[in-house]
C-alpha positions as CSV (number, residue, x, y, z in Angstrom):
1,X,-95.9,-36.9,-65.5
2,X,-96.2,-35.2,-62.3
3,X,-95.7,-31.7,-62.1
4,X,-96.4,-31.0,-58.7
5,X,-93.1,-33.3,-57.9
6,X,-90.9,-31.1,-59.3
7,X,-92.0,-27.5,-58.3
8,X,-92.5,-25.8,-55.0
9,X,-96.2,-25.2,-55.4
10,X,-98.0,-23.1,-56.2
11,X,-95.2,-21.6,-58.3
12,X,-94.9,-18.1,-59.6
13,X,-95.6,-18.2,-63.2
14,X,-96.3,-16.4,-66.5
15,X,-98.8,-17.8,-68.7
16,X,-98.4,-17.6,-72.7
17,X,-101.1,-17.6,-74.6
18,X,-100.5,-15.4,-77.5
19,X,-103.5,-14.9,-79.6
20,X,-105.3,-17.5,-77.7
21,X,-106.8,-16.6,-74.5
22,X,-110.2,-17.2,-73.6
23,X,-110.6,-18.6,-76.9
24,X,-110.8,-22.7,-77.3
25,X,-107.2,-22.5,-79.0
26,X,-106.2,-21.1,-75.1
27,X,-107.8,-23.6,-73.4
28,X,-104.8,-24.9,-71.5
29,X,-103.5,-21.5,-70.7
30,X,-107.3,-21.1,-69.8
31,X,-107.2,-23.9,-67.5
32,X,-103.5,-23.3,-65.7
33,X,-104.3,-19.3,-65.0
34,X,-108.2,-20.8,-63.5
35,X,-107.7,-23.9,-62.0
36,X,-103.8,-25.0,-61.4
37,X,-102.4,-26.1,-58.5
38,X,-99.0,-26.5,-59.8
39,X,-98.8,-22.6,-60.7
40,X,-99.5,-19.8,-59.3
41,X,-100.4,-17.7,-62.8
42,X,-98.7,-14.1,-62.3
43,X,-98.9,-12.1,-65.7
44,X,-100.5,-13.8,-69.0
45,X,-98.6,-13.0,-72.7
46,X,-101.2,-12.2,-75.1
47,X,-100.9,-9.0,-77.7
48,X,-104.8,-9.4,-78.3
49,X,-106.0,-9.1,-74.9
50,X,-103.4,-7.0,-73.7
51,X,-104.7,-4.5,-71.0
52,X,-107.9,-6.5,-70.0
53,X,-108.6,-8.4,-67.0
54,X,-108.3,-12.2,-66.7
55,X,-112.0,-12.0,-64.8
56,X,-113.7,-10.2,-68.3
57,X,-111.6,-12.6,-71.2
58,X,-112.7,-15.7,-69.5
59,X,-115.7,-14.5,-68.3
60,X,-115.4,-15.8,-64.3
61,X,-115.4,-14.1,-61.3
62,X,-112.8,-16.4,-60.1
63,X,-110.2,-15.1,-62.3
64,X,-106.9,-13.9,-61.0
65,X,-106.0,-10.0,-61.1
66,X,-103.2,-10.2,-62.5
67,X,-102.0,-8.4,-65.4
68,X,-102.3,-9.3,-69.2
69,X,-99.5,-7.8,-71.6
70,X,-97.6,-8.1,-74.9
71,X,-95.2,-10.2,-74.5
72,X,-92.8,-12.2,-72.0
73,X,-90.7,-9.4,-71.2
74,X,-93.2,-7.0,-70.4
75,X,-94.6,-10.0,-67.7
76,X,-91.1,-10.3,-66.4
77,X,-91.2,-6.5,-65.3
78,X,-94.7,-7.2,-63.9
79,X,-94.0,-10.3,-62.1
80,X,-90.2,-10.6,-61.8
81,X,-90.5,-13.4,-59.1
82,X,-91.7,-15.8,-61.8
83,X,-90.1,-19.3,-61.6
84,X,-91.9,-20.6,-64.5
85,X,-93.3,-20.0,-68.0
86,X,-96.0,-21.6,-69.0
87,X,-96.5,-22.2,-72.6
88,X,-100.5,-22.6,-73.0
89,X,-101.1,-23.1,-76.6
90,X,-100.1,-25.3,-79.1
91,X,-100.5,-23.8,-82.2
92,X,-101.5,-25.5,-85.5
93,X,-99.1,-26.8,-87.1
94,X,-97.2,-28.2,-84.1
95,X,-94.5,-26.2,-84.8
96,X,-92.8,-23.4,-82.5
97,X,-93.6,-20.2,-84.3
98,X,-90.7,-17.8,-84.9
99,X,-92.4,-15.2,-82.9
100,X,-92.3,-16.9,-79.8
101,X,-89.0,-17.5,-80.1
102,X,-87.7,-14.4,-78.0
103,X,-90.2,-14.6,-75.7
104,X,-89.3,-18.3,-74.6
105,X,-85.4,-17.1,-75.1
106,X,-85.8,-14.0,-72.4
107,X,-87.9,-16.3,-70.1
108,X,-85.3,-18.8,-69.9
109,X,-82.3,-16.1,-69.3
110,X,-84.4,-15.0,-66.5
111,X,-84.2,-18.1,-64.7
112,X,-87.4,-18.9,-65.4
113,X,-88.4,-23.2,-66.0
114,X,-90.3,-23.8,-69.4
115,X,-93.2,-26.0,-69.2
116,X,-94.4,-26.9,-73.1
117,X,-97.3,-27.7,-74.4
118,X,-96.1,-27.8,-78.2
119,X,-96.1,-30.6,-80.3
120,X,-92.1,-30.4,-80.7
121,X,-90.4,-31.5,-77.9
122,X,-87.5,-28.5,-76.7
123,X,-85.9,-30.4,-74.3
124,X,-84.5,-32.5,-78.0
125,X,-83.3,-29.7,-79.7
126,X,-79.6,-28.7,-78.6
127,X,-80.2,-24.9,-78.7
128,X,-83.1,-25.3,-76.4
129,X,-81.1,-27.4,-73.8
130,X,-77.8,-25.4,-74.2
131,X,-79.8,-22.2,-73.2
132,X,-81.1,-23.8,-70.2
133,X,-78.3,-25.6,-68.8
134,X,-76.4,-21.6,-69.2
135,X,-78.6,-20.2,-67.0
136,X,-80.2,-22.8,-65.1
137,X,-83.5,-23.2,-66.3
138,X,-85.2,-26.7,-66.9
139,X,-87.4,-27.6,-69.7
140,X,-90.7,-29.7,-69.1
141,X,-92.0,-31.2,-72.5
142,X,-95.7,-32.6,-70.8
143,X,-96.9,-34.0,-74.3
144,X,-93.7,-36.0,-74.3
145,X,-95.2,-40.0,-74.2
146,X,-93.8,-42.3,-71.3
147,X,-90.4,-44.4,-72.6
148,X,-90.7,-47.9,-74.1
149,X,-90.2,-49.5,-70.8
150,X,-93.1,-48.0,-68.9
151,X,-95.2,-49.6,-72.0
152,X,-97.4,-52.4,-71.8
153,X,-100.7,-53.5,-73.2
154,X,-103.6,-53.5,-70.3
155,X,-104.3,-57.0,-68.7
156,X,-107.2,-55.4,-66.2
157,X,-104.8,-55.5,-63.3
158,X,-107.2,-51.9,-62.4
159,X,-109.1,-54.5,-61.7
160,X,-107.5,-55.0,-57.9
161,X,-107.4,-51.6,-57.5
162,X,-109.6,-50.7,-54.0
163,X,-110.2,-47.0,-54.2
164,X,-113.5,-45.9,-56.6
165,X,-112.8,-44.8,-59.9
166,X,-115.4,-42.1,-61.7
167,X,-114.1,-41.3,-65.7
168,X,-115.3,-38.7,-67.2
169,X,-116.5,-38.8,-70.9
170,X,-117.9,-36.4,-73.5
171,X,-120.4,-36.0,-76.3
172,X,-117.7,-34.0,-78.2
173,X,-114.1,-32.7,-78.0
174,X,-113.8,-29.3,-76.1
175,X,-116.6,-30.3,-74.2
176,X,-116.0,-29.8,-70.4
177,X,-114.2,-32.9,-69.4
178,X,-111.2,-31.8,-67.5
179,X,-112.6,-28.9,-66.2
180,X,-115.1,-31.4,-64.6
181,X,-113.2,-34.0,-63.8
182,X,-110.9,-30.9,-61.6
183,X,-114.3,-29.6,-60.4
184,X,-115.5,-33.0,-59.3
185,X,-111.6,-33.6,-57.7
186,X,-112.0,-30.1,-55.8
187,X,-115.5,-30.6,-54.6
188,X,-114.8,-34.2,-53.5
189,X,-111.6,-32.8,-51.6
190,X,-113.4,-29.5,-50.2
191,X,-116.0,-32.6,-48.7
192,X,-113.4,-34.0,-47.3
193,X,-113.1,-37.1,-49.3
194,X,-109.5,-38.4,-50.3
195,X,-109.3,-37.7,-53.4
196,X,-106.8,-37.9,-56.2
197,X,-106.9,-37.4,-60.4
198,X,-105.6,-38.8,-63.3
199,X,-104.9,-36.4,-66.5
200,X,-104.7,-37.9,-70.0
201,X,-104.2,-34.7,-71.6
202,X,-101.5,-31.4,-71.6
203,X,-104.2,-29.3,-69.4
204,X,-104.7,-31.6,-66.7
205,X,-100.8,-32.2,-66.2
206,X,-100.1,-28.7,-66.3
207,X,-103.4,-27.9,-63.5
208,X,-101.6,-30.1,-61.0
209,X,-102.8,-33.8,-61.7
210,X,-101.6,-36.4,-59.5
211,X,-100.5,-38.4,-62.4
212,X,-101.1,-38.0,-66.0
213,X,-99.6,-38.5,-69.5
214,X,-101.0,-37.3,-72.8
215,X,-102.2,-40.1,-74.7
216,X,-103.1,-39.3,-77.8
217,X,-99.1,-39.5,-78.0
218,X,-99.0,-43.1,-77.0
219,X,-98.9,-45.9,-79.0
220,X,-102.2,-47.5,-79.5
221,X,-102.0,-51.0,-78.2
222,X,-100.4,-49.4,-74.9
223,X,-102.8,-46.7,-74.2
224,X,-105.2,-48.6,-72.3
225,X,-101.9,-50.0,-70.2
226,X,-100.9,-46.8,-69.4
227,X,-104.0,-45.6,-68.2
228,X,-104.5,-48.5,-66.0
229,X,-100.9,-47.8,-64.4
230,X,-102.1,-44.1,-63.9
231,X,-105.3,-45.4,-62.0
232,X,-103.5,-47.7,-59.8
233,X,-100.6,-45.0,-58.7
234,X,-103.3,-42.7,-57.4
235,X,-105.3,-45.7,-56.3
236,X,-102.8,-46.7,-54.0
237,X,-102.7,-43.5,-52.2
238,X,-106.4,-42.1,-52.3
239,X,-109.7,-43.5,-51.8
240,X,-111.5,-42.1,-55.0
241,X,-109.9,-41.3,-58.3
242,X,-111.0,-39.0,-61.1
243,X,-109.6,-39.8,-64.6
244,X,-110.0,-37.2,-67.2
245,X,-111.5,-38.4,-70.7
246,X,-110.8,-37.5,-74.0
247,X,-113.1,-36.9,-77.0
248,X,-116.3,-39.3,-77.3
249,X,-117.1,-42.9,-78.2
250,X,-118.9,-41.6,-81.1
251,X,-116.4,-39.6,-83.1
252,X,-115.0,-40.8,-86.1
253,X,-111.7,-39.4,-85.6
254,X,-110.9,-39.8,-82.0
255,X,-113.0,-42.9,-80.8
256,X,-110.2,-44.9,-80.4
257,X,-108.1,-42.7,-77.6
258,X,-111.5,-43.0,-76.1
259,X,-112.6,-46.3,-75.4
260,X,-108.5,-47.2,-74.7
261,X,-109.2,-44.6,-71.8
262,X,-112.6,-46.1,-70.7
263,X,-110.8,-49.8,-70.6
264,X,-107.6,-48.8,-69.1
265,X,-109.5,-46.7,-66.4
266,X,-112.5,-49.1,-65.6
267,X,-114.8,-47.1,-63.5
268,X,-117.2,-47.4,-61.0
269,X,-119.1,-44.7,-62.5
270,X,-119.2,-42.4,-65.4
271,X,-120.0,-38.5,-65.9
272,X,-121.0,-37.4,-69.2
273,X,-120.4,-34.3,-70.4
274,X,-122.6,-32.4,-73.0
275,X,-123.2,-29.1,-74.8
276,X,-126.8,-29.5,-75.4
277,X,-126.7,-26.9,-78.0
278,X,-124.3,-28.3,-80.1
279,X,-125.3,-30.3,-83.3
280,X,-121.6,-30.3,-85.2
281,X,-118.6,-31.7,-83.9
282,X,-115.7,-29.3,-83.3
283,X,-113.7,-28.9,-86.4
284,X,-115.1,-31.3,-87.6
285,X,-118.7,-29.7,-89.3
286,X,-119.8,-33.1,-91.5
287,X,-119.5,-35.2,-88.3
288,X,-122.9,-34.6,-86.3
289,X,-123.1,-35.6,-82.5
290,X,-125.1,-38.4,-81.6
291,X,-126.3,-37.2,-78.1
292,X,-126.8,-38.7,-74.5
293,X,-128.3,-41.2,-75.1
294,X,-126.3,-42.7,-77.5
295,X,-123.4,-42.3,-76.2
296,X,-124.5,-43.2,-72.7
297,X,-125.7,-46.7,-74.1
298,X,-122.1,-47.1,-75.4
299,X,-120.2,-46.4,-72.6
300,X,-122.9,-49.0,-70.5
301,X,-122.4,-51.5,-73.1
302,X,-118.3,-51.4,-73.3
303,X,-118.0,-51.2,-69.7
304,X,-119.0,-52.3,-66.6
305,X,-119.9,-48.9,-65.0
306,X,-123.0,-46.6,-65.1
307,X,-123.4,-42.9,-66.0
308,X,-124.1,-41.3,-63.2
309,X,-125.0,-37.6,-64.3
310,X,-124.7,-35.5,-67.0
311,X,-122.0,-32.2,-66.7
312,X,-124.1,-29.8,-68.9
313,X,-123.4,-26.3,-70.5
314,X,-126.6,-25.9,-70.1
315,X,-129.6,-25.2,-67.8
316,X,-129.7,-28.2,-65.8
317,X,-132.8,-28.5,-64.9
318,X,-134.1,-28.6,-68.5
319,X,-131.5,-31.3,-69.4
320,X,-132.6,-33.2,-65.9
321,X,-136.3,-33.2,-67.4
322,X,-134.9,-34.2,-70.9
323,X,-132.6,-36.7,-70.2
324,X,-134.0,-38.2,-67.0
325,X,-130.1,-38.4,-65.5
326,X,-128.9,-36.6,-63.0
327,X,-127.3,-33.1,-64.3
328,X,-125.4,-29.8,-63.1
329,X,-123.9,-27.0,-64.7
330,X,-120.2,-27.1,-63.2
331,X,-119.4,-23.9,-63.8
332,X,-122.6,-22.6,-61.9
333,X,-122.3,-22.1,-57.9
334,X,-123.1,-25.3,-56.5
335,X,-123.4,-27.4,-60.0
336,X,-120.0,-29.4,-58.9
337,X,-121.6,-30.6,-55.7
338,X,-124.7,-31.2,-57.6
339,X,-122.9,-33.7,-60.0
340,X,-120.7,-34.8,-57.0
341,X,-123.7,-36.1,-54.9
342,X,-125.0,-38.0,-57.9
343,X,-121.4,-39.8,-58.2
344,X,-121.7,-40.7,-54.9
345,X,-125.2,-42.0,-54.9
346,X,-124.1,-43.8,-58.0
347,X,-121.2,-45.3,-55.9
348,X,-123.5,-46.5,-53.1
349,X,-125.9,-48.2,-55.0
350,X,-123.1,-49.8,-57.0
351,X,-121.3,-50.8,-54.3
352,X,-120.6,-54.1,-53.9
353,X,-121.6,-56.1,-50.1
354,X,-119.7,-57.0,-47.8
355,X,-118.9,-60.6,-47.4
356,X,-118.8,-62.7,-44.1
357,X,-115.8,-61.6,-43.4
358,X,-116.6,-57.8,-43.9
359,X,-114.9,-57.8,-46.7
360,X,-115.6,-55.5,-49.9
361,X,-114.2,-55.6,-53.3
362,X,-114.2,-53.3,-56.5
């Protein structure tokens, strides 16, 4: 899915992120009122934080001023030129919960687009559409899987693909990959590079990726498949492609989305990223993370590509001297360019010669 297709952007929108924002749970409504070029983030819907700044709940100076209130009619009265509501949280359970119900029902009698990120799909329950099509709102289910016949299993036609490809993995879930992978994307186009991204989760679609789908939704023998199709799109059109990762190669639970991403996407290079203080995997306490190291030897032994550098939460020259890899701290002034010159140095030294006829290939 590409959002930025199907909206004038940046569009006028409210965020909703009841109970959730600035809080892990929030992270897409983090990421879309930070980092989105599809939407242009208006008012955010959250009881909890109501009355606060964006800048103090999610602690960044970048932040927009822009109001935070109780619910979606209250944004409507703050930002009545809102073309969109964004739904940023998908709560457990998967289900839509009662009390959002009236917010999501005065949104879309105001004219407003939904964009979901819930597990249940709106635009397949009659009430949904028969609200829309009366007053002329459209509903945009982003976890919603690609159809049968954009399926297939991968057959390494990324292969062909000319442009460089740098995936980001992880130690962990909820670990910093598609807030770098965008960081690397905007520091890469702010260098004037042509540039381009692939998302394989709701955030990423929602921030403005060039292509993406959510494939933890897609059936496993096609997940690599669709992930190579992804590459190649944004491969045709720019010269280097980021592809957002998901989880780690060492998780128990989620390994398998992860190494159908690394296949599908085949990089050039690889960008790791790690919270060196964490010792337990999110939400998952009995499963301890394995590190760097290990996980840096799995990723150099399933694929073809090299870590380049390590996106840290941490200090990075500490984890520079410990790991003895390249590292930055994205969300510290200059830590994205940091990380982005040790792609490209990565990328050079990879890269393969020319031949006689001044020919190069992936």
């Amino acid at each position: 899915m590409n959002l930025r297709d199907q909206f004038d952007v940046p569009a006028p929108a409210i965020v909703l992120a009841e109970g959730e924002f600035g809080k892990t749970g929030g992270k897409t409504a983090n990421g879309v009122v930070l980092h989105s070029d599809v939407f242009d983030a208006r008012a955010v819907v959250d009881a909890d934080t109501a009355g606060e700044s964006p800048t103090d709940v999610l602690s960044n100076s970048d932040a927009p001023d822009v109001p935070i209130v109780e619910t979606v009619a209250d944004a409507l009265e703050a930002a009545p030129e809102a073309e969109a509501l964004v739904i940023g949280v998908a709560p457990a359970g998967g289900d839509l919960p009662d009390a959002w119900v009236s917010d999501i029902e005065d949104a879309i009698r105001a004219g407003c687009d939904v964009v979901s990120g819930l597990h249940v799909f709106l635009s397949e329950r009659e009430r949904w559409r028969a609200l829309a099509d009366e007053h002329g709102a459209r509903l945009f289910d982003v976890r919603k899987p690609p159809g049968e016949a954009d399926l297939r299993v991968g057959d390494g036609s990324v292969d062909a693909v000319e442009a460089d490809v740098v995936l980001t993995l992880g130690t962990d879930c909820a670990v910093g990959k598609r807030t770098t992978t965008f960081e690397l994307y905007r520091a890469a186009r702010e260098a004037g590079l042509d540039a381009g991204w692939v998302a394989t989760g709701q955030t990423g679609i929602m921030v403005g990726a060039h292509e993406g789908a959510v494939i933890d939704r897609v059936p496993a023998d096609f997940t690599a498949g669709v992930v190579e199709d992804m590459v190649k799109a944004v491969g045709a059109d720019h010269d280097l492609v980021f592809v957002e990762g998901q989880a780690s190669l060492t998780h128990r639970a989620y390994s398998g989305v992860t190494l159908s991403i690394l296949h599908g996407a085949w990089p050039d290079a690889v960008v790791l990223a790690d919270d060196p203080d964490r010792t337990d995997r999110t939400h998952f306490e009995s499963f301890r993370i394995d590190g760097v190291d290990h996980e840096r030897r799995l990723i150099e032994d399933l694929s073809d590509a090299a870590v380049a550098g390590v996106s840290t939460w941490g200090d990075a020259a500490t984890e520079r001297e410990r790991l003895g890899l390249p590292a930055a701290n994205v969300y510290d002034d200059g830590g994205p360019e940091e990380l982005l010159a040790a792609v490209r140095e990565r990328l050079d030294a990879d890269a393969p010669a020319a031949d006689e006829s001044g020919v190069t290939g992936r």
